[in-house]
Each structure stands twice: as C-alpha cells, then as structure tokens.
N, C-alpha and C positions, 0 to 999 in steps of 0.2 A: 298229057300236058306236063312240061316240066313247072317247078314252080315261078321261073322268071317270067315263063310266059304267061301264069296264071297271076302273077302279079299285074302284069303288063293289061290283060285284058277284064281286071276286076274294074266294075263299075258300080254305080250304087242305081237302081233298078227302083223303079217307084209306079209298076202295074205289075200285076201276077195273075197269071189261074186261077181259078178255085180249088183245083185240085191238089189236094195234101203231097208233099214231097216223100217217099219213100224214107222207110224208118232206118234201113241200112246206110243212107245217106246222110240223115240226120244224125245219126249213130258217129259219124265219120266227120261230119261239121263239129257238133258236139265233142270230140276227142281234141282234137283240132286246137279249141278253146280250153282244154284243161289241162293241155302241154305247152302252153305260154309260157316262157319265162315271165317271171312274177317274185313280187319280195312280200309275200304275201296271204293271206287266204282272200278268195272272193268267191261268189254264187252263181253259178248260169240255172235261170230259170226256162222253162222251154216251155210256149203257150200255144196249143192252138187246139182250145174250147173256142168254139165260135160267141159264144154270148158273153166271155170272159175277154176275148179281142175286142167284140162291140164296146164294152162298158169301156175299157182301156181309151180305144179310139174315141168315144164321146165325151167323154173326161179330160181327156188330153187338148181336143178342140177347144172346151170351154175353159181350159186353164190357159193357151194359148191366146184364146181371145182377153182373158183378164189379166196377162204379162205385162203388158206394157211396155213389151217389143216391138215396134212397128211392124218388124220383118215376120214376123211370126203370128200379131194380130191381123194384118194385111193375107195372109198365107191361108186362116184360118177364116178367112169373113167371105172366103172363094165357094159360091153355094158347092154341095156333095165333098167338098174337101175332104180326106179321114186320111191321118199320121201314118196309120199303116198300113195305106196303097193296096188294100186288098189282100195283103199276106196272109197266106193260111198258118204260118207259123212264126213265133215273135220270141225273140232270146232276149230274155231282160238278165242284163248283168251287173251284180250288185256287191258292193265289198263294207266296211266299218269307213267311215268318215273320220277316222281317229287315226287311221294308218296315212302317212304323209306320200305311200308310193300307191294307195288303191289306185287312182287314174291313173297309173302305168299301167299297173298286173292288166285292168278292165281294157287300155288301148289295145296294149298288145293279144291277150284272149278275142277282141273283137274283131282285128286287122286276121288274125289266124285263121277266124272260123270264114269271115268274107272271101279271104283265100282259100281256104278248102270249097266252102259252096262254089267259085267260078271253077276250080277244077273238074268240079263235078256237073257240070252243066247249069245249076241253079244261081239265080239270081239272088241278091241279096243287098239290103243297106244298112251302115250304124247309121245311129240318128240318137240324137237326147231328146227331142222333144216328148216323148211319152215320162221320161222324167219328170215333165211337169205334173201330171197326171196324178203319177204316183205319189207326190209331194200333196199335191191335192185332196186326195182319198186316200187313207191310212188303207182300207178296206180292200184297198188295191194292191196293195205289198201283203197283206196276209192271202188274198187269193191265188196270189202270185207265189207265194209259199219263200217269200222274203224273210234270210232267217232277221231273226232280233239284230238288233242293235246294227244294221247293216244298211244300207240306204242304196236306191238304185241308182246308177251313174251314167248307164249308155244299155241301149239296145238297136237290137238289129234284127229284123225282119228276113224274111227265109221263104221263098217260092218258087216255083216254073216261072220263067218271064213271059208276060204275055205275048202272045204274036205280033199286035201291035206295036211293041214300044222298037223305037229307034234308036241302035243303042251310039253315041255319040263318039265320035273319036279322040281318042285323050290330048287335051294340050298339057304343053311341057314350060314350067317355067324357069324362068333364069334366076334361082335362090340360092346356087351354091359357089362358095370362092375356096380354093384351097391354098394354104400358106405350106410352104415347104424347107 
C-alpha cells in the first residue's frame, strides 16, 4: 500500500479482537510515531496489560461521566460502554505542558502511527478521552510509566478489526480556498 492510499483508507475503528497484534507490527507502528516531525521531546507509552487497560477504561468512563460534557457524559451513561473499544493495545502519548508545540509533536506522532497501523492491516483510533482518566488518577500515569513533569495529551488504541464492524466511506468536505 502506498502511503496516499493508506491515508485515504485510515479510519478510526472502535471494535477489535481479542487477540494481541503482533510485535513486529507494533515494532513498525511504534517507529512510526518516533519519526514525526516534532519541536520537541514527548513519550509513547505502549499498554496492553489487560487489568491496566480495565482500570484506564473504568476511570475514564467515570471521569467522562463527571465532565460535564454532554456529548461525552451522554456517550458514557450508554450501559457496556468502554473508551477503548476492546483494544488489546493502547498508545498513550504524552509530552511537558510547558512546551507551546507538544500538541503538534503528539498530532503528528499520532496521525504517523494510525498511518502505519492501516498500512499494515490493523485498525486503530486517536481519541483524548482516556485523557480524562489520567487527569483523574495520578496513579494512572505512573502505571503507565508517564515520565514526570509530562502530562498525557492523546492516545490511540491499536487492534485486528473486528469482523463485524462496517468500515464506513469517507466523506469529503469543502474546507479548503486557495489564493494565488
């Protein structure tokens, strides 16, 4: 797959397997993500302890329920709900809140690896809600092996796509003018 096309067909995927993604793969998503351009240092953490994804996903639910987001307390009050879709693998990407370009370096490290996973056949989605989580539970950035002084910004979830899911066709919107 070249990468235009692997752009073209990245979607954000929200059921997965159970089964763990192969490590030369993640190996390859993971590179992915640390060859971003970036003006910056940031952290990819790579999760996929299963009682460490549970405590994440339940944390993040009950932070989402006490936002007071609509869209997000509404998302979360849906019974079985869980942030991350059953992923067996979870990239929490994290940089210094002090640096003015981390949500760059963390877009573009996380737009990377999404692109590497569709080339490689796996599904994948960024998302912030687990963000909330971590804000929530300090206890969760030290498991997570979050260094100091660094805070998490986006993560992205990592699987086989389930057989069931329907992957949808992209629409295209009208955002762009050029002046010449």
């Amino acid at each position: 797959m070249n990468t235009l096309d692997a752009i073209a067909k990245r979607r954000s995927i929200r059921k997965y397997k159970s089964e763990q993604i192969e490590d030369a793969n993640l190996e390859q998503v993971i590179k992915a993500g640390q060859i971003a351009p970036n003006a910056g240092p940031f952290h990819i953490s790579v999760i996929q302890n299963a009682e460490l994804l549970n405590k994440i996903a339940e944390v993040s639910v009950q932070a989402m329920k006490d936002s007071g987001i609509k869209m997000m307390m509404n998302r979360a009050a849906v019974p079985g709900f869980s942030p991350l879709y059953g992923a067996p693998t979870l990239v929490v990407l994290s940089a210094s809140p002090k640096n003015p370009y981390s949500m760059a370096n963390i877009a573009a490290a996380g737009a990377n690896m999404t692109v590497a996973a569709t080339d490689l056949g796996l599904g994948s989605c960024l998302m912030a809600t687990p963000e909330l989580g971590f804000k929530a539970d300090a206890a969760l950035a030290a498991a997570a092996g979050i260094p100091e002084g660094f805070s998490v910004i986006l993560c992205a979830t990592l699987g086989h796509i389930d057989d069931d899911v329907k992957i949808p066709a992209r629409t295209e919107t009208d955002n762009v003018n050029y002046i010449k």
